[in-house]
N, C-alpha and C positions, 0 to 999 in steps of 0.2 A: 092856441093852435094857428089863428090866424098873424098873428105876429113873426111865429116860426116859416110858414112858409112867405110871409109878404118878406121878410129875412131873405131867406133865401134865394127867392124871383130876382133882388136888388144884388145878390152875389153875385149870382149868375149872369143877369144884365152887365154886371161890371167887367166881369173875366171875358162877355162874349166881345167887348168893346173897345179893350185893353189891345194895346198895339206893342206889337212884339219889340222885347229890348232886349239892345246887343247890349250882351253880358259878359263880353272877352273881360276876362279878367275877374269881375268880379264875385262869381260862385266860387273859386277857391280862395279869394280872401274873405268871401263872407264866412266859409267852412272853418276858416281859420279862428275870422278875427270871434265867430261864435261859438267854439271851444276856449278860447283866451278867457271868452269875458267870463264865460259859465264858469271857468275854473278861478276867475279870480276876485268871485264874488256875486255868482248868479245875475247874473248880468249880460247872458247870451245875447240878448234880442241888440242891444246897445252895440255889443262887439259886431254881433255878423254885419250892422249898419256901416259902423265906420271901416270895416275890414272888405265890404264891399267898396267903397267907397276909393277907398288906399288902393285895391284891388284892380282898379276901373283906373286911378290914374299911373298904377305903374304900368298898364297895359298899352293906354295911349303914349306914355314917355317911351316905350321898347317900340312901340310901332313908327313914331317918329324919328327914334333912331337909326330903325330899317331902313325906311326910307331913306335918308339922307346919306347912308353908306352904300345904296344899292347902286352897282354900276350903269350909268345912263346905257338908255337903247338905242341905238343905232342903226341902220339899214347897211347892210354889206355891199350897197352899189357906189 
């Protein structure tokens, strides 16, 4: 019993500690790459990793894109 909860105390210690991550991109390639993997051999946890991952840099390549296409700003005077 005391296992379970000293368990638990260290979860919880960890989620309350854990700093927020930007996740552009990567929750739907993890949704993805973790139906791939599940379907292509039980293998979910593996796919959502690397599909997060894929996810996380196709997001930073489109936002670097942005920017670079984005017309400079200028003052009107």
């Amino acid at each position: 019993m005391t296992r379970i909860l000293t368990g638990a105390a260290l979860v919880l210690a960890t989620l309350a500690l854990a700093a927020p991550a930007d996740a552009k991109g990567c929750l739907k390639g993890a949704a993805v790459g973790g139906v791939a993997g599940h379907v292509a051999g039980h293998h979910g946890v593996l796919g959502a990793a690397a599909g997060c991952v894929v996810g996380r840099h196709r997001a930073n390549k489109q936002a670097r894109q942005d920017s670079q296409n984005a017309p400079a700003q200028t003052s009107g005077r």
